[in-house]
C-alpha atoms as one frame of an Amber mdcrd trajectory, in Angstrom:
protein
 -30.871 -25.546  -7.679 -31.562 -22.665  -9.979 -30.298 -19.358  -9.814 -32.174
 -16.400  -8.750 -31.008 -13.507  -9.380 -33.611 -10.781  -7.335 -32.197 -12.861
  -4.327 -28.676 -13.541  -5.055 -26.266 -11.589  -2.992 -23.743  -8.941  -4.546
 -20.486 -10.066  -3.059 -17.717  -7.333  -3.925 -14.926  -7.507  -6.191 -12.233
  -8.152  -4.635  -8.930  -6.480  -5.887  -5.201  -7.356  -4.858  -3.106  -3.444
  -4.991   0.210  -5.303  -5.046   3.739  -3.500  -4.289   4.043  -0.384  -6.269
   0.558   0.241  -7.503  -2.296   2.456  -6.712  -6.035   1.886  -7.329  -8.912
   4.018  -6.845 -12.721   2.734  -6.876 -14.577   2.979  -9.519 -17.665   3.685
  -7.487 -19.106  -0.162  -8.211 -18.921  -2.977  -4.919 -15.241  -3.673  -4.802
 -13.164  -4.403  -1.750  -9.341  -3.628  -2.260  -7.002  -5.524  -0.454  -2.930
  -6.272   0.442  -0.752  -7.900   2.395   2.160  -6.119   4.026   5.674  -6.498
   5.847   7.529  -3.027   5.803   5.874  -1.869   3.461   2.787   1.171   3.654
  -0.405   1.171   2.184  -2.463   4.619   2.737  -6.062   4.052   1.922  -7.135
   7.780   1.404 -11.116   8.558   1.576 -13.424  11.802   0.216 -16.724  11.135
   2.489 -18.549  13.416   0.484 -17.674  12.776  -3.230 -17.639   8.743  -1.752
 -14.520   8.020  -3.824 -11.682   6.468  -2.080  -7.921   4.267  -3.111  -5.575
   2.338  -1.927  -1.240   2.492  -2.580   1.051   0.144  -1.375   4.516   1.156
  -1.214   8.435  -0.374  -0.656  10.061   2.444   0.211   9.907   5.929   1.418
  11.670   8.685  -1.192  15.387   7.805  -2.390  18.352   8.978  -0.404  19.582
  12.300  -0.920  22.135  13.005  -3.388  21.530   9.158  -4.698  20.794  10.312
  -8.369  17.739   7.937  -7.636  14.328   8.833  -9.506  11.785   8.315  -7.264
   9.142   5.769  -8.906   6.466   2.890  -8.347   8.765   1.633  -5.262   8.594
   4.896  -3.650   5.740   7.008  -1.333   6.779   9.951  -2.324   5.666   9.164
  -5.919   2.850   6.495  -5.240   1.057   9.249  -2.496   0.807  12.098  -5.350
  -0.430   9.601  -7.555  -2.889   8.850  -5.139  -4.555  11.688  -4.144  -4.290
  13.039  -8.422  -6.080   9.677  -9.149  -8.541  10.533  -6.802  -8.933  14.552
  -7.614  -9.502  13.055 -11.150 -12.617  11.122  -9.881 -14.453  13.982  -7.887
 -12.057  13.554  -4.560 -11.058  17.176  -3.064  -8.198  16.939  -1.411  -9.048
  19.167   1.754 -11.892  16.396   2.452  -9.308  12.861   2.547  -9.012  11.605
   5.707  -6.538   8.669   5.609  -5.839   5.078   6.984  -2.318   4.091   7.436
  -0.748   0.000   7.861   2.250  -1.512   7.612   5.295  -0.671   8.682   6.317
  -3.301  10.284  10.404  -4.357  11.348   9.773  -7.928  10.014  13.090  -9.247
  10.370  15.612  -9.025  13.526  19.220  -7.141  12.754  18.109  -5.562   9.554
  17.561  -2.050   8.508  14.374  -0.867  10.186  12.773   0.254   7.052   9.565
  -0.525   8.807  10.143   2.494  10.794  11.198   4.653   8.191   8.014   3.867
   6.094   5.912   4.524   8.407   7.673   8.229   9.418   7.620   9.384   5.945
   3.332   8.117   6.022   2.506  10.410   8.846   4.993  13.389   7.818   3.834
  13.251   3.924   0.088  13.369   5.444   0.550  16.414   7.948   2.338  18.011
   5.423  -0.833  17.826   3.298  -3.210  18.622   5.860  -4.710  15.054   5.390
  -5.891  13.604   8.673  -5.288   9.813   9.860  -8.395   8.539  11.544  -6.656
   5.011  11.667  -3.479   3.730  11.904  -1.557   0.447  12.605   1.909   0.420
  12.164   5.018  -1.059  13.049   5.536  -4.180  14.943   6.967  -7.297  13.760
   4.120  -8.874  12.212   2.961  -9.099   8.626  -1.025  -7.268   8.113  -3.718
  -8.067   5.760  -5.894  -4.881   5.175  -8.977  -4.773   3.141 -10.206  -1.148
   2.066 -14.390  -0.173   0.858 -13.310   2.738  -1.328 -16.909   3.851  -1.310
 -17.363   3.764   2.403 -14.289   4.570   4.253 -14.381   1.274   5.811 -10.889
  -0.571   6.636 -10.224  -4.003   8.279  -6.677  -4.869   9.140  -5.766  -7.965
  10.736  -2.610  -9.443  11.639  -1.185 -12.868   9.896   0.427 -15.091  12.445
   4.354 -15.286  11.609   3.848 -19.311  10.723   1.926 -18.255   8.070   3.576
 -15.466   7.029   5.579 -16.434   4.097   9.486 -17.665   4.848  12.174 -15.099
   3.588  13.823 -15.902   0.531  17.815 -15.378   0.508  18.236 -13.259  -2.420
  21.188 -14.096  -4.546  23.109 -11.171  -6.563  24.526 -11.695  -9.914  27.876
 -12.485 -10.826  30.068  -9.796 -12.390  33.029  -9.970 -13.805  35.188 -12.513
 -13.398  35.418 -15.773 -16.013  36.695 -15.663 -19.592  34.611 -15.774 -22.511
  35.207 -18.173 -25.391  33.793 -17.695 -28.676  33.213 -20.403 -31.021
């Protein structure tokens, strides 16, 4: 079979905006997608300039008083970043309209940082006059969202908790403690 290509079809790019990165079209067929737990992602739109992004954060801001600088792991940082990345490709910010997911409480007894993701979402977004034309949040179940920067178009759907993946005990380092011998 040879190839044509005046009858091929132009599937999109698909691109992964893991935890703690941002991504704004470039204007060309792409798709951008993520999966989340209690984490956000904001997909922010311009319908006029047709430019739109994606973030995907872990966290809300730091704590008060925590001497924490807030960085990739927080919304506080990864939502400016957004909407500059987006001013810097024609994007006016009075035009956005947003789409919020995530959120979710995906494990029973634990801090609901779900919740608190999800708060700081629609707060940071009034606050900037930005308004949410979709939003899925919360729950208990992981999401898979997929983002057309160019159109505005979102598609979240929800993975079944058998195929989410398990959670991973996570074990903290050893301080202190033991002797040292040197040779």
């Amino acid at each position: 079979m040879f190839h044509n290509p005046e009858t091929a079809i132009n599937l999109p790019q698909r691109i992964t905006v893991m935890q703690g990165q941002v991504y704004v079209g470039t204007g060309a067929n792409e798709i951008l997608t993520t999966v989340l737990g209690s984490c956000i992602a904001c997909c922010l739109y311009d319908p006029l300039a047709r430019v739109g992004g994606m973030n995907h954060f872990l966290l809300a801001e730091p704590s008060p008083g925590s001497g924490t600088v807030a960085d990739q792991n927080y919304g506080i940082y990864l939502m400016e970043l957004l909407i500059n990345q987006m001013m810097t490709r024609g994007g006016v910010k009075s035009r956005m309209k947003a789409h919020v997911y995530g959120g979710a409480n995906m494990h029973v007894g634990m801090t609901r940082i779900g919740d608190a993701n999800a708060r700081f979402a629609k707060n940071f977004l009034a606050e900037e006059k930005i308004p949410i034309l979709r939003m899925d949040v919360g729950g208990e179940s992981a999401r898979r969202v997929d983002f057309d920067p160019v159109m505005g178009r979102t598609r979240c759907r929800t993975v079944e908790p058998v195929a989410a993946p398990a959670p991973k005990p996570v074990v903290a380092p050893q301080t202190g403690g033991g002797e040292v011998e040197l040779f």
